[in-house]
N, C-alpha and C positions, 0 to 999 in steps of 0.2 A: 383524832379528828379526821373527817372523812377527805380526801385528796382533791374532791370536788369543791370544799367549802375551801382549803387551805390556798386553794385554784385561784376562787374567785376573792378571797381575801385580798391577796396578792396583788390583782388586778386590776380592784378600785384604790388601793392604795397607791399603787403605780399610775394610773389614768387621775387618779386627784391630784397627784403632787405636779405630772406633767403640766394638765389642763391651768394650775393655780400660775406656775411658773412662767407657760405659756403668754396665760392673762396678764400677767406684770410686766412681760417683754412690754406688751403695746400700753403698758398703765402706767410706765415707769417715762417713757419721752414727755406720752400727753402728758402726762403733769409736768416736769420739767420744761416743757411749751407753754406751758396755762394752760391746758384744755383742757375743759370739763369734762371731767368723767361720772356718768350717771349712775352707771349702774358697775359692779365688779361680783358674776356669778362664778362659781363650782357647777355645774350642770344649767337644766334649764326650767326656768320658773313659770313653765308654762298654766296659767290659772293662778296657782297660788306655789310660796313658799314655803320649805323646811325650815328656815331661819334666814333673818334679815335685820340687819339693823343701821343705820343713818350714822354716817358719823362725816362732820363737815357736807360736802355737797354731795359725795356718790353714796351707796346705798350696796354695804356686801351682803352678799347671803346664800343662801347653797339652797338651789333647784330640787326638784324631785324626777326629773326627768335625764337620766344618764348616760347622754349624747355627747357632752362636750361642756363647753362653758363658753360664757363670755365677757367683754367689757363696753358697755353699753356709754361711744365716746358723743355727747354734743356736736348736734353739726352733722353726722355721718350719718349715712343710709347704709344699715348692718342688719344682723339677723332680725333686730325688732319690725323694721319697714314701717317706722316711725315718720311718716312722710307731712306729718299735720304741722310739725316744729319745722319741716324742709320750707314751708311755704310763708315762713315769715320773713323779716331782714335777719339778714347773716349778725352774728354776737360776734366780737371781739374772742371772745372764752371758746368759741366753737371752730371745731376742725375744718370745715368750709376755708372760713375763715384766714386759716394760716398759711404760711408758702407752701408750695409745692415739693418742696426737700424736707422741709420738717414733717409735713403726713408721709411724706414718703418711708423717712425711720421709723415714725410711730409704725406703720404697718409691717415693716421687714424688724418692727421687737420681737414677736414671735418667735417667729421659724428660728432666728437669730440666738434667742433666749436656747430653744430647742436643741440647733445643733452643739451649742456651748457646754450646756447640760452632759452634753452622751460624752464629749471629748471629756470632760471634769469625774466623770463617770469612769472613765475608761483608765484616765491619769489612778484612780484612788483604785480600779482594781487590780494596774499593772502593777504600781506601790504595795499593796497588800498582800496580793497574793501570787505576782509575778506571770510567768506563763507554759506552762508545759504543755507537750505535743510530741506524736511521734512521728520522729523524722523520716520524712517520706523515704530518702533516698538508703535508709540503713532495710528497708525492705530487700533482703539480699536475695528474695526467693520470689519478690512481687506478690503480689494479689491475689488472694481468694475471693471468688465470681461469686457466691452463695444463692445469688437467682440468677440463674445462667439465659432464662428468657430475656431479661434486659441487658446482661451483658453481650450478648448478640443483638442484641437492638444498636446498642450503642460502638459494638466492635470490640471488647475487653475482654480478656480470657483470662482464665487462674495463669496464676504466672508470669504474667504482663505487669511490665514498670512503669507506671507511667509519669512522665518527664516534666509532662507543663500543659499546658492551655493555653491555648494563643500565642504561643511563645513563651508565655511567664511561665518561669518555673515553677513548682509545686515542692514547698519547702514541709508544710503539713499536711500529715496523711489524712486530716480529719475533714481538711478543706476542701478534699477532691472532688466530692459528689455535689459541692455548691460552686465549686470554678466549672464544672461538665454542665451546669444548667445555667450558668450566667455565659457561657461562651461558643466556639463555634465552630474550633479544630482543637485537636489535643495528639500530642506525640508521645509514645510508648516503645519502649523496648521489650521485642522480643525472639526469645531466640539467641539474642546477639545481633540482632538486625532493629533499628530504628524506622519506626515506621510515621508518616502521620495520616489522621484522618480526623474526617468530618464528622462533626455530633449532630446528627439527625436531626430535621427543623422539629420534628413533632415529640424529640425526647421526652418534655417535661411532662408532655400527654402519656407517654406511658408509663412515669411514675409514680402519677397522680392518677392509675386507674387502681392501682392497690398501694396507699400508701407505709403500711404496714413493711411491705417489699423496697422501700425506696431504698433506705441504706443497704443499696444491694454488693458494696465490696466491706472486705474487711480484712487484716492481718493473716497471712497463712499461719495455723496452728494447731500442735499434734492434738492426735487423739486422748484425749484423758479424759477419765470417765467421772462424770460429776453424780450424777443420780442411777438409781435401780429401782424404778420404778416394781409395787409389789406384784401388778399385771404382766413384766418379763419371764418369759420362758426360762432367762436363764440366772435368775433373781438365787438358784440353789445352785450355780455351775461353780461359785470360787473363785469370781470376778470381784472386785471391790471398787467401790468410790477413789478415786485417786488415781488407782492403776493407769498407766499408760501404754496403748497396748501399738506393736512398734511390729510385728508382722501379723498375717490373717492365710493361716494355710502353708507358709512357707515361703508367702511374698511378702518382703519387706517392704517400709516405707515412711518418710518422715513426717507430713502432713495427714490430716483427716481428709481434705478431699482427696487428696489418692489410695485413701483406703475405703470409700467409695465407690470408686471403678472397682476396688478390686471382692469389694464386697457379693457385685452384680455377678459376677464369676461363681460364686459358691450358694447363692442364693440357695434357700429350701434344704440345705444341707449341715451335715455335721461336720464341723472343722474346729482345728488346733486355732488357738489364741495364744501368742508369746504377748507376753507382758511385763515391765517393767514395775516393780511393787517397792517403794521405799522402806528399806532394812532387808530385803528377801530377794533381791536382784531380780534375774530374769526368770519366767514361769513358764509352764505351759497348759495352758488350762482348755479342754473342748467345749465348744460351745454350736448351738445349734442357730444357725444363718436364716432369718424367715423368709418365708414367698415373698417379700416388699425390700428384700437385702436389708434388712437391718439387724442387728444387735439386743435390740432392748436397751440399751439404755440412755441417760441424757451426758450430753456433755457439758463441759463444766470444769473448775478446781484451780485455772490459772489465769493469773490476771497479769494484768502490761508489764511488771515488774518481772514478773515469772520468765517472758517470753525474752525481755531483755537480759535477763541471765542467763538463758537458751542461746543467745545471738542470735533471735528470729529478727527483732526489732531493736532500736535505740529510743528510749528518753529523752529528748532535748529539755533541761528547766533552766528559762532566765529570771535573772529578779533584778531587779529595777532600784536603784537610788532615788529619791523622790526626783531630782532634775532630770534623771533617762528616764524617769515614768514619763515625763510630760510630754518628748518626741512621739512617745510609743503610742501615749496615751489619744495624741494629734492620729498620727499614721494611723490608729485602730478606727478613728471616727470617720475619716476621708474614706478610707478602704471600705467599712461597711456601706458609707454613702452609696460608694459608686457600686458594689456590689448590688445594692435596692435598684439604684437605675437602669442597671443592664436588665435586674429581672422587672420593670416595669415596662423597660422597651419589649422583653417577651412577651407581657402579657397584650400589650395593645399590637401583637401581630397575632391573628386570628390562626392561624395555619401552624402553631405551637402548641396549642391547646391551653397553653400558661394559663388562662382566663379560669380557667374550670378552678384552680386554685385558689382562687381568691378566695377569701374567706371574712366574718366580720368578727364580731366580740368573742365567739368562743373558738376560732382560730388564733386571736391574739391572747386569748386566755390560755388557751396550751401551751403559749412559750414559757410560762410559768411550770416550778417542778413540782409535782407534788408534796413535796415536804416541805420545811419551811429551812431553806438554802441561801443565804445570803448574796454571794459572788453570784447564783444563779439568777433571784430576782432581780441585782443591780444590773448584770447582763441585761435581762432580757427590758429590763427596764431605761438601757441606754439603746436598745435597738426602736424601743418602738417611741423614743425620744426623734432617733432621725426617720424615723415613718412620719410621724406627725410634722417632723419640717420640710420633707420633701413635699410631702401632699398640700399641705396647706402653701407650697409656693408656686403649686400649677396656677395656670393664670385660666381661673374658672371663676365667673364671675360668686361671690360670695364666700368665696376662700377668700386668704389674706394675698394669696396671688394674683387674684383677680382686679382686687384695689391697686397692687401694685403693678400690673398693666396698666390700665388706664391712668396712672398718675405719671409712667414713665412715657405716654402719649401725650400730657398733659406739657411735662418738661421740655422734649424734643421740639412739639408744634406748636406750644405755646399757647395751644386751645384745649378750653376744658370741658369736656363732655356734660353735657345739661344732664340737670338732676332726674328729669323724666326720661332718661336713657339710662344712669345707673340705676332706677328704680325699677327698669324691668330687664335689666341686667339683671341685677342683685335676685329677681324672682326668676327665673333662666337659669341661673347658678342653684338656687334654693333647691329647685326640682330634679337639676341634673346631679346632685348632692343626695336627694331621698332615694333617685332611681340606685344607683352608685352602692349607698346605705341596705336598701332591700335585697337588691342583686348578690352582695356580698353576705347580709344574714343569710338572704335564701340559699348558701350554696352550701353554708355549715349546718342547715335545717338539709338538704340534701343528704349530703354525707350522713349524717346522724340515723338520716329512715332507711338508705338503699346501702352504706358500706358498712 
């Protein structure tokens, strides 16, 4: 099955289950209030329905339009802008109707619902499958740069440890490139000397000019030769797949990028290759260095566990008791929270470039893996669980945040905003919701034509 289909599979099953769960947040108080609930969609049913059917007083049925969904409550002025039922006497049954604290829950069921989801999420994957990482600090040799244009952007050299961001330490190595863009100083060692420095306001701007290049550090790790391609010059020299090759001319060295620099040295020339060959020890084999320094061949052959036998790196794996999942499982959801938030504060500073990022459905569709991965979908499907409750708690008119401003101006002052104000609220919010909506597809229709 194509990576595309198994992509989008993934993606309406994850945006169904959220959107359905979402809608119960707020359909689960109303009724516990008696309010009537009209309608309970899966997307939106604009013109006509995929399926609908009556059962008591609300009316479920699943949209043809795959926006979002709703819960269509008596009494409220919401996506429909049903304003013809506003202008009668208020019903007993209708959310008007009831105190100011009880629409207040019904509105905060949502996001509510939302964030509880990703923590429950998080509990059943620290339980399941625990958590491994490599431990930043076992990098005994620090970082390889691999696009040396951004690490100079941002100050980072091969070889640099770096300590923490903002002070927090940096306990996974995998974290680092998302603490460097949620944050705002970071401290490295190098040399033997600790240094700290500033992360460039307009970072996220240069990562987002080639995203391909973003994961621009990674593990220092030797040279081992994975492929020989049939196009190499030196595809008939006696090199093999595996081989490790551990000098180039005479000069030693333990990592690939120092054999790199030492590569540009011999360019366009014929030189001796020592290599290290499993059962046949050390070789010497010549090989011919092209005008662009390279080798010909691909690297490749070791993975995390390889390099932890090397002492390059360490593995840390924890696993979890079901009762230490559920700390963990809390800590994983707050963390991601406030991670979103930092990077929501970048994006609404213009001078970051963060904005350029945004992305809509097929940005939230590649957090999905191609294959059909479980811990990966339930990830990504607890992340875009607290996307969907931070967003919807901004206080924009026709989000659930928006309700919830005016209802907690309602509480404080004891005056409630007339219904011909939230109705061009609610249309205020509509619009600043499509622009929002278009801006965000247009930028994954961007990306798609120009990168």
């Amino acid at each position: 099955m194509s990576p595309i289909i198994i992509k989008t599979i993934q993606f309406f099953l994850s945006l169904s289950l959220l959107i359905v769960l979402h809608e119960l947040g707020h359909f689960i108080p109303a009724k516990l209030f008696k309010t009537r609930v009209e309608k309970f969609y899966l997307f939106f049913d604009v013109k006509f329905s995929l399926f609908k059917k009556k059962i008591g007083e609300t009316v479920y049925g699943i949209g043809w339009l795959p926006l979002g969904g709703y819960v269509k409550i008596a009494g409220m002025i919401d996506e429909s802008m049903d304003t013809e039922a506003m202008k009668e006497e208020p019903k007993p049954w209708e959310f008007r109707s009831k105190p100011a604290w009880q629409r207040l829950i019904i509105m905060l069921g949502g996001v509510t619902v939302n964030f509880i989801l990703a923590v429950i999420i998080y509990i059943g994957l620290a339980y399941a499958y625990g958590d491994q990482f490599i431990a930043n600090d076992s990098l005994k040799d620090g970082v390889y740069v691999n696009e040396t244009a951004i690490g100079d952007k941002v100050g980072i050299q091969t070889g640099d440890k770096i300590l923490s961001v903002d002070g927090e330490p940096i306990d996974d190595f995998n974290k680092i490139i998302l603490e460097l863009i949620n944050g705002n100083t970071f401290t490295i060692e190098r040399d033997g000397r600790v240094i700290e420095k500033e992360i460039p306001v307009d970072f996220i701007a240069t990562l987002l000019e080639d995203e391909e290049k973003m994961r621009f550090l990674s593990p220092r790790y030797p040279f081992v030769i994975g492929s020989i391609p049939e196009e190499s010059s030196n595809k008939d020299s006696g090199i093999e797949v595996k081989d490790e090759i551990i000098a180039i001319g005479g000069d030693t060295f333990t990592y690939f990028d120092e054999a790199k620099e030492i590569l540009e040295k011999y360019k366009g020339q014929q030189i001796d290759l020592k290599i290290k060959r499993e059962g046949a020890g050390e070789l010497q084999i010549p090989v011919i260095i092209s005008d662009s320094a390279t080798i010909g061949v691909g690297l490749g052959g070791l993975s995390f566990e390889d390099l932890e036998n090397r002492d390059i790196l360490k593995l840390e794996t924890t696993t979890y008791s079901f009762l230490e999942s559920i700390p963990a499982g809390i800590e994983m959801g707050v963390s991601t929270l406030t991670g979103y938030v930092k990077q929501m504060k970048k994006i609404f500073n213009p001078s970051t470039g963060a904005y350029k990022g945004v992305g809509g459905f097929a940005a939230i569709g590649g957090l999905f893996p191609d294959g059909w991965n479980w811990p990966a979908f339930w990830s990504a499907t607890a992340f875009i669980s607290i996307i969907l409750a931070f967003m919807n708690i901004l206080p924009i008119p026709a989000l659930d945040g928006g309700h919830v401003m005016f209802l907690l101006y309602e509480i404080v002052s004891g005056r409630k905003p007339s219904d011909k104000f939230l109705e061009y609220a609610q249309m205020i919010g509509f619009f600043l919701l499509i622009a929002l909506l278009l801006f965000a597809n247009g930028n994954d229709v961007y990306k798609w034509l120009f990168k």
